[in-house]
Phi, psi and omega in degrees: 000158192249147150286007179302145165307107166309104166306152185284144169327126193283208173267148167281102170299012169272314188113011181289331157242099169215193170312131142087007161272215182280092153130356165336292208282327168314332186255328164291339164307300182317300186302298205290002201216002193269167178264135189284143182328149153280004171301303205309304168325312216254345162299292170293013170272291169332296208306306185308321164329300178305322185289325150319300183316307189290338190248348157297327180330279188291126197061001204293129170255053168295134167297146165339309186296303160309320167292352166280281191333301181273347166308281177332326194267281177314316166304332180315303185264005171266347171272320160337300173284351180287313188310311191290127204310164160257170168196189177199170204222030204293277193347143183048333205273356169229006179218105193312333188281008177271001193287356206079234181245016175276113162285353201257001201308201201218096173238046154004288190252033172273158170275013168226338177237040175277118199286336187256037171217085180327332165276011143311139147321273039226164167279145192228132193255118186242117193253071143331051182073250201231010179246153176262117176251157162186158190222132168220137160230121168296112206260160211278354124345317208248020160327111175226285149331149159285144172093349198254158139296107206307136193274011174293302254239351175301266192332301183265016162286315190264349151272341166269306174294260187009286191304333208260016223201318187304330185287349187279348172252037142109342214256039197297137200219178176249122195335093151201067156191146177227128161235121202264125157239095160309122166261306182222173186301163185257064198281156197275208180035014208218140216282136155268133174266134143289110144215136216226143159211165163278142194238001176188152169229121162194105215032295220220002202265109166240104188266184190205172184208158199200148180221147182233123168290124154238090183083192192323337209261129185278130177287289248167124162247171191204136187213135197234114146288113161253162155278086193314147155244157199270101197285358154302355194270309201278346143317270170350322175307292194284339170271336149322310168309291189314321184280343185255010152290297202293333191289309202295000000 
């Protein structure tokens, strides 16, 4: 019998456990706090790995040749991976306005704070009493100025914490509206602070205001409209999703 930690039970793909049904959030609370698997453990080994690649990557003066070498190698392990089933692990596990009202849930595969989604920072998220904290560093990808943070990837840091800060005020919704104000440039390579709270609820409305730091100096502020949601759509979503995963 293996000692490996038993993974928590995935969602149900009928839609019977999903966003906004009985035992959601217990079970994403389940993910975030069990000890990980050994798949999950050897993911987030991988995911780092990748992640590596993409920021050697990027400006990298390797001669032609070389970049054949490693060219080889990689299609080499993207055919490896063509072999293997697909599946998914989407619900709930890539997008923080799904947590219900847990800030702490188990978002793996989101693109801005995933430990399994090589295109992650990844950013890592805290709840301080009624304030949302967070830290990140941005890697030479996510380049747009020199030297600086492409201002998309600002935006879209601040559409993850901010959604993931909605849930404290129990109304989890969906982004709608972010308005980004650059104060200064955003530099890469260097520890960044998140700090966010809900600054109003009112019925179906939860806004929120956010800052971004990189040491005293304020980068960028933010200020975001959520939407509470009719989470059967989002069922409807994910069974959409699934067929055309099956079809593909």
């Amino acid at each position: 019998m293996s000692d490996d930690p038993i993974e928590p039970k995935e969602p149900d793909p009928t839609g019977r456990i999903g966003p906004g049904s009985p035992g959601w959030t217990d079970l994403l609370h389940e993910y975030a706090t069990a000890e990980p698997s050994a798949r999950r453990v050897e993911l987030h080994r991988t995911s780092n790995a990748l992640r590596t690649i993409i920021h050697r990557l990027h400006g990298s003066t390797a001669e032609a040749v070389e970049l054949a070498g490693v060219a080889d190698q990689l299609e080499t392990l993207a055919l490896r991976l063509d072999k293997l089933t697909l599946g998914s692990m989407y619900e709930g596990f890539g997008e923080s306005p799904l947590a219900g009202d847990d800030p702490h849930a188990f978002f793996d595969h989101s693109p801005m704070l995933g430990r399994a989604n090589p295109l992650a920072p990844p950013i890592e998220l805290w709840a301080d009493g009624n304030i949302m904290r967070g830290r990140a560093t941005f890697g030479a990808a996510y380049e747009g100025p020199p030297g600086c943070v492409h201002g998309g990837y600002v935006a879209a840091a601040f559409d993850e914490v901010l959604g993931s800060t909605q849930s404290l005020g129990g109304r989890p919704g969906m982004t709608g509206r972010l308005t980004i104000h650059y104060r200064s440039p955003t530099p890469l390579r260097e520890e960044l602070m998140f700090e966010a709270r809900v600054t109003e609820v009112e019925g179906r409305k939860t806004l929120t205001y956010g800052t971004l730091h990189a040491g005293d100096r304020l980068c960028a502020e933010a200020e975001g409209l959520f939407i509470s949601i009719d989470f059967e759509k989002m069922v409807e979503l994910r069974e959409a999703r699934a067929r055309r995963f099956e079809s593909s």
